[in-house]
C-alpha positions as CSV (number, residue, x, y, z in Angstrom):
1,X,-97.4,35.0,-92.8
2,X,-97.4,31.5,-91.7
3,X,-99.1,29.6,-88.6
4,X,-97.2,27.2,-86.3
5,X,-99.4,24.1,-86.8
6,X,-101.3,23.9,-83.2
7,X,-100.3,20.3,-82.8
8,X,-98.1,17.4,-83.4
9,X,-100.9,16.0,-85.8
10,X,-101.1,19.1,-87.5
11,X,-97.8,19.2,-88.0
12,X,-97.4,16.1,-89.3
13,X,-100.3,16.1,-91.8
14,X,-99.1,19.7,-92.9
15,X,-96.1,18.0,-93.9
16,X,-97.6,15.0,-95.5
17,X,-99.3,17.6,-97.8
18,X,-96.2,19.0,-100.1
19,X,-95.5,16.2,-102.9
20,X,-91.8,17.1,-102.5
21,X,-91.9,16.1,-98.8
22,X,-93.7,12.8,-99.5
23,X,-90.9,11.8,-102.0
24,X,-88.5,12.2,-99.3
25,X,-89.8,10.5,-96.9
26,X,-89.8,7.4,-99.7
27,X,-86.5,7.7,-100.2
28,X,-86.0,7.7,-96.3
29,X,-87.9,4.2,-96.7
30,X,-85.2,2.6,-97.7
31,X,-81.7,4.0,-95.5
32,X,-80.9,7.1,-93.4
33,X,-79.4,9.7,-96.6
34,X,-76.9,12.4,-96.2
35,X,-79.0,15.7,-97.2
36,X,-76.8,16.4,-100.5
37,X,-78.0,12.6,-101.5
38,X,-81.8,13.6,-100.9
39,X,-81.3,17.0,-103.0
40,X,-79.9,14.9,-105.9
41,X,-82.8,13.6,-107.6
42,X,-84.7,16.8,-107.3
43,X,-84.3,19.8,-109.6
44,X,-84.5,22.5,-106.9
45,X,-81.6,24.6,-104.9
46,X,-80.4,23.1,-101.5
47,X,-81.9,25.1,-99.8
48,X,-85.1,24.7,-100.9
49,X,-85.0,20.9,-99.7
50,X,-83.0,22.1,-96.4
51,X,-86.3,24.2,-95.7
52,X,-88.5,20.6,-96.4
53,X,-86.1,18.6,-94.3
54,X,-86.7,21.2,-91.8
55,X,-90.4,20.8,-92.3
56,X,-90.1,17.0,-91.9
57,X,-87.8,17.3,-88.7
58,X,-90.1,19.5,-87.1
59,X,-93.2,17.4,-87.7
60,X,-90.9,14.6,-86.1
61,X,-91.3,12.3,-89.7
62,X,-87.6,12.7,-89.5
63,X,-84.4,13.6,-87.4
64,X,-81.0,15.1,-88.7
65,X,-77.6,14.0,-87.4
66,X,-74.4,15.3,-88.4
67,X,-71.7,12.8,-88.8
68,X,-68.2,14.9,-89.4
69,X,-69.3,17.2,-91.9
70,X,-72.3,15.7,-93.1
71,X,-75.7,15.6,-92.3
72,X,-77.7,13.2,-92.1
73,X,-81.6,12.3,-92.1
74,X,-83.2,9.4,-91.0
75,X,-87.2,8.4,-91.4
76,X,-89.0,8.1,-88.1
77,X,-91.8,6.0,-88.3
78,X,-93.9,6.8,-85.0
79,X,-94.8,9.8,-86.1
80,X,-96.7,8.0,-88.9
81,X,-98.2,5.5,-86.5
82,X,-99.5,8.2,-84.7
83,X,-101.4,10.1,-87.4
84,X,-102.6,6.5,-88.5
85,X,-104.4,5.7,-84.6
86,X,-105.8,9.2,-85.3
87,X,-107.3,8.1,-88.9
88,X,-108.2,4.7,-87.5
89,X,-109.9,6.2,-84.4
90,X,-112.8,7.3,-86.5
91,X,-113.4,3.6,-86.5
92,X,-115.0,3.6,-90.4
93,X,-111.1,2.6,-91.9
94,X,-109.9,-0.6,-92.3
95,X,-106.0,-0.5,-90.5
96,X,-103.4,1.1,-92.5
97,X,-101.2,-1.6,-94.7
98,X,-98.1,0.2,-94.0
99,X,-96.7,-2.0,-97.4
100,X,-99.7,-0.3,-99.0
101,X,-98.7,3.2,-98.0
102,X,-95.1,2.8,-98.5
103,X,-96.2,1.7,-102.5
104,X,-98.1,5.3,-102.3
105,X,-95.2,6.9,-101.3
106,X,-93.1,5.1,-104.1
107,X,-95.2,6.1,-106.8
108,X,-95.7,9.9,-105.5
109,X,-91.8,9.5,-105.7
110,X,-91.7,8.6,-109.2
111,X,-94.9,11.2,-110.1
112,X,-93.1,13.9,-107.8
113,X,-89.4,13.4,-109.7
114,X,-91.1,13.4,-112.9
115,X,-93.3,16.4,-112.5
116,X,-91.1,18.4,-110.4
């Protein structure tokens, strides 16, 4: 059985956890990506990344749009922000280097493709 996170920062870093879901949101980095165009690096069904994309939506990392018959996902960045004010409220880390973080989230990208 699985728990509704309790909150939006739970939600988020629930999310954040799953390799998979990281790569995504690298590839989300660079343009908004119809959802057949996310699935096509990765070597799982389509459904399988519909239930991550759903994952992402619902932690607010990402929104979906359909456009005609496609559907589309874009990155949402202020969820990120708001996990990092959370990390950065503990006042012992230096401020997030978003350039930093999104050069994490490339090479998980490239581990994750390669691995998965």
């Amino acid at each position: 059985m699985t728990h509704a996170p309790a909150s939006p920062l739970d939600a988020i870093f629930a999310a954040l956890a799953d390799p998979t879901r990281r790569a995504i949101l690298t590839m989300l980095l660079e343009d908004d990506m119809a959802v057949t165009d996310v699935a096509e690096p990765f070597e799982m069904s389509l459904a399988a990344i519909s239930k991550h994309l759903a994952i992402l939506a619902e932690a607010g990392l990402i929104t979906q749009e359909k456009r005609g018959r496609v559907k589309w996902c874009k990155l949402e960045p202020q969820a990120l922000r708001d996990a990092t004010v959370w990390i950065q409220s503990f006042g012992q880390f230096e401020p997030v280097d978003l350039d930093a973080f999104e050069r994490f989230l490339e090479s998980e990208l490239i581990s994750g493709l390669g691995g998965e």
